[in-house]
C-alpha positions in Angstrom: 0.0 0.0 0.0 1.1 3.6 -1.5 1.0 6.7 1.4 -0.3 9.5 0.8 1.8 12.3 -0.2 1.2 16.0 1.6 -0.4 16.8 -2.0 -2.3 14.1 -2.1 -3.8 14.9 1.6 -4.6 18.7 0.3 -5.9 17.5 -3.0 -8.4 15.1 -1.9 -9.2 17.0 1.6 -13.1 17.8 0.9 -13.5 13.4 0.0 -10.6 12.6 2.9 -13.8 14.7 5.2 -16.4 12.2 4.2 -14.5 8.8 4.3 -11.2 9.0 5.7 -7.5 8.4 4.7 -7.9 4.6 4.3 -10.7 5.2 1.6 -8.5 7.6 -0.1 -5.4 5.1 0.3 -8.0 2.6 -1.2 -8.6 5.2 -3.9 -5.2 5.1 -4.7 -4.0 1.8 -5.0 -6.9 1.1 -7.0 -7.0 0.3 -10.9 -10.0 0.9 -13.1 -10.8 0.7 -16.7 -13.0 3.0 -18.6 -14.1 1.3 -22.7 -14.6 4.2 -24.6 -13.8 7.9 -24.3 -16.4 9.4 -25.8 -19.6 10.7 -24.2 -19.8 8.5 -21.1 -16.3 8.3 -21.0 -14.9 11.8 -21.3 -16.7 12.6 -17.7 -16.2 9.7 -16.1 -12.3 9.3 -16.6 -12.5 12.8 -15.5 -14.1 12.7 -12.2 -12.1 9.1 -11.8 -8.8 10.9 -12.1 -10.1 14.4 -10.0 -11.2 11.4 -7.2 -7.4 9.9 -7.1 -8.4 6.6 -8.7 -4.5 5.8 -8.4 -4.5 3.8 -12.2 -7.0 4.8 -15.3 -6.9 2.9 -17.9 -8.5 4.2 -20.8 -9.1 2.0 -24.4 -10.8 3.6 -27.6 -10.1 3.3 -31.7 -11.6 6.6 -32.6 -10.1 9.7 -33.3 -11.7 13.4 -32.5 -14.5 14.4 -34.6 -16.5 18.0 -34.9 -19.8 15.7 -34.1 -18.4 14.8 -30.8 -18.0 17.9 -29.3 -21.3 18.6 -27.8 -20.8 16.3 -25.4 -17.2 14.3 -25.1 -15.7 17.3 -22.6 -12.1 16.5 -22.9 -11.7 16.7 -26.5 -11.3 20.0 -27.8 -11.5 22.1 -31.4 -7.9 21.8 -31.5 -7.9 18.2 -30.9 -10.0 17.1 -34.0 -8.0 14.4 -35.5 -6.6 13.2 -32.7 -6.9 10.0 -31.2 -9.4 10.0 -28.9 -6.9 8.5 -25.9 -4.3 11.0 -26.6 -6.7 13.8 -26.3 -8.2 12.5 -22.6 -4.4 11.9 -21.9 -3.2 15.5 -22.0 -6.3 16.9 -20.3 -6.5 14.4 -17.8 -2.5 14.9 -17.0 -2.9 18.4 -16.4 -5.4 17.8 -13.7 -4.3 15.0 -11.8 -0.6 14.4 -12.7 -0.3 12.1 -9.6 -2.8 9.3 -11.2 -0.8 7.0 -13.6 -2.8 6.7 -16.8 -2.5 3.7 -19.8 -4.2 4.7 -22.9 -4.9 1.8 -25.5 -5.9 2.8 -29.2 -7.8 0.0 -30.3 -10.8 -1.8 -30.5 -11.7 -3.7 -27.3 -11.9 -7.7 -28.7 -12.6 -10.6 -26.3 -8.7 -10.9 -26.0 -7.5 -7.9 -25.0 -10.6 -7.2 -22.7 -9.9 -10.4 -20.6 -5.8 -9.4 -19.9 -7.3 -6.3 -19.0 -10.1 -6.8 -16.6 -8.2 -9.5 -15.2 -5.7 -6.9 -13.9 -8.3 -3.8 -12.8 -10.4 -3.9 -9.6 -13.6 -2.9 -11.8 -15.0 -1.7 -15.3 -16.5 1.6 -16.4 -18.9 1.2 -19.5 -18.1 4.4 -21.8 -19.4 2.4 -24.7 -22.1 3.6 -27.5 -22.8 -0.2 -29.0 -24.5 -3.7 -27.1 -22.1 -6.0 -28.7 -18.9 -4.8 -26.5 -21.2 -4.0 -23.9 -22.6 -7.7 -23.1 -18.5 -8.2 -24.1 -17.7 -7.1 -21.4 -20.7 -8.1 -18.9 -19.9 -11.6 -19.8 -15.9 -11.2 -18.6 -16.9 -9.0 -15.5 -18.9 -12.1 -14.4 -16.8 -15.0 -15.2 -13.7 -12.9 -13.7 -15.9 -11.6 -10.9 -15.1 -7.9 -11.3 -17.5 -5.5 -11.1 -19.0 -3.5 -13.9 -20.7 -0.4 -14.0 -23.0 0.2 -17.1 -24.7 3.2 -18.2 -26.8 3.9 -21.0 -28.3 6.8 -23.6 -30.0 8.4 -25.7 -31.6 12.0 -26.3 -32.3 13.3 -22.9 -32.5 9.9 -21.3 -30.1 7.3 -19.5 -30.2 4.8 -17.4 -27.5 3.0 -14.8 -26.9 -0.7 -13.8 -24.5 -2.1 -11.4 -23.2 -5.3 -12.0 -21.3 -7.2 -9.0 -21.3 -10.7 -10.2 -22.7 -13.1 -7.5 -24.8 -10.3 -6.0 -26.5 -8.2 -8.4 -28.5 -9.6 -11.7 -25.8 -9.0 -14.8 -26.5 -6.8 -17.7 -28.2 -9.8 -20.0 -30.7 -10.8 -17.0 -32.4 -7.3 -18.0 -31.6 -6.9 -21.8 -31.2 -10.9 -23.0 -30.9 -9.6 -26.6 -29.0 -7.2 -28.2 -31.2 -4.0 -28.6 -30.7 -2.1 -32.6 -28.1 0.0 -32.5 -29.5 3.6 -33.7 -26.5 5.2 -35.6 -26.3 8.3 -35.3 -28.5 8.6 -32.0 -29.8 11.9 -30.9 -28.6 13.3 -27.0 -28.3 16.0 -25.5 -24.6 16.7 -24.3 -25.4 17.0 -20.5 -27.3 13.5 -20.4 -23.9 11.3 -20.6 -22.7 14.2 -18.1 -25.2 13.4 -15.5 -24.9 9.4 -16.3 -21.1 9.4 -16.0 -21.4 11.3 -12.2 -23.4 8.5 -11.2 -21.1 6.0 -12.6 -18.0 7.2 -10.5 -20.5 8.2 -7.8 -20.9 4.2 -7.7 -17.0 3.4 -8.6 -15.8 5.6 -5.4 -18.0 3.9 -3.4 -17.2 0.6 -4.7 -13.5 0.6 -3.8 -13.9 2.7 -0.8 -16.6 0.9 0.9 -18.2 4.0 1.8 -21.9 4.3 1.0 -24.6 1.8 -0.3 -24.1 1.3 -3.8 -26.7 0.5 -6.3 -27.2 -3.1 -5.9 -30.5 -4.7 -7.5 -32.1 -1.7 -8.9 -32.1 -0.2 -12.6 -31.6 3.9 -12.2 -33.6 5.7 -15.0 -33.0 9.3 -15.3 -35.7 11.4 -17.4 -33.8 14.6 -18.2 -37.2 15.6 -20.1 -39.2 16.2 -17.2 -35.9 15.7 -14.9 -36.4 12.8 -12.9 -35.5 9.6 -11.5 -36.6 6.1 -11.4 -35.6 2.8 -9.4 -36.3 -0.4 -10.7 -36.3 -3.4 -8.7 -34.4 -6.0 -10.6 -33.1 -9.9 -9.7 -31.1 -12.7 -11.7 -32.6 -14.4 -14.2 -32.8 -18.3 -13.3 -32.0 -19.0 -16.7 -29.7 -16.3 -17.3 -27.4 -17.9 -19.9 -24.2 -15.3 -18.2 -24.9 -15.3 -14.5 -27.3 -17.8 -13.6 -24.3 -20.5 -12.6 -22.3 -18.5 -10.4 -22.8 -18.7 -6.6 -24.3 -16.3 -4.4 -22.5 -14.1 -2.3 -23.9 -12.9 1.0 
């Protein structure tokens, strides 16, 4: 276990008030990776590396484009062209240079995603399509790493998290792969207010402070701005989850 440095204790003061040093030491010898670095992802890495998550690491094939800046924070005008890693890298650098960071420009396959959620404590979904998403819900399960999905579209999202032997898994709500809308419409706050709950869920996750959002769907309605739980349970016949063992 890393100490804190004098920094470190300065930086992270207002959080080190709510859940101590040893949640912020937990912070920082933690290692989480975020698929995707677009609209979910931009925010999310950024509040990850703003908490002290001590290792980011961040995977996406795409470079910068105009069309992504209503939403994707960390890329800006000046970084169209770029890869989409690179861009997150800089910005993220110059806010937390104490956070070690890995960027990976490719496209997450089954291979590479099982090295690298075998090595991370648990998995932000930053993704825009179902096939990498039910990917990765499949690995998360069979490793037994955690995974936090979120979801959107227009003004509308919706957050699941998946800690396998406790929670339902991604397929026990969504057994089939829903049609990919391409391009989908959204509003560039709703993967803002998505990704907050996402590392809202993460922190608590590795720090053990707070009840995270076991067993329940979380629907946000930026339309009429509001929330929603839905109770949900495993699937008996959940084809992913249904033969591993209940934790208590």
């Amino acid at each position: 276990m890393m100490e804190l440095t004098p920094s470190e204790l300065e930086r992270y003061d207002r959080q080190i008030r709510l859940f101590g040093v040893d949640g912020q030491l937990k912070l920082k010898n933690s290692k989480v990776l975020v698929v995707g670095v677009g609209g979910l992802g931009c925010p999310s890495s950024l509040y990850l590396t703003a908490a002290g998550v001590g290792n980011l690491i961040l995977v996406d094939s795409e470079d910068v484009e105009l069309s992504n800046l209503n939403r994707q924070i960390l890329h800006w005008s000046d970084d169209l062209g770029t890869p989409k890693v690179l861009s997150a890298f800089k910005k993220l650098r110059g806010l937390n240079p104490e956070v070690n960071i890995e960027v990976i420009k490719t496209r997450a396959d089954e291979e590479l995603l099982k090295t690298l959620i075998d090595e991370v404590d648990l998995v932000v979904d930053g993704l825009d399509n179902w096939d990498t998403r039910f990917l990765i819900n499949r690995i998360c399960v069979e490793l037994g790493k955690p995974y936090i999905h979120a979801g959107i579209m227009g003004l509308y999202g919706q957050l699941l998290v998946v800690f396998p032997g406790v929670t339902p898994c991604l397929q026990c709500l969504i057994p089939k792969k829903p049609p990919e809308v391409r391009p989908f419409p959204v509003l560039g706050t709703t993967p803002g207010v998505m990704a907050c709950l996402q590392v809202t869920e993460a922190v608590k996750l590795i720090t053990g402070y707070g009840q995270p959002a076991f067993n329940k769907l979380v629907v946000y309605d930026g339309y009429s701005m509001s929330f929603t739980e839905l109770k949900v349970s495993k699937k008996p016949d959940c084809p992913i989850c249904s033969k591993v063992g209940t934790k208590t």
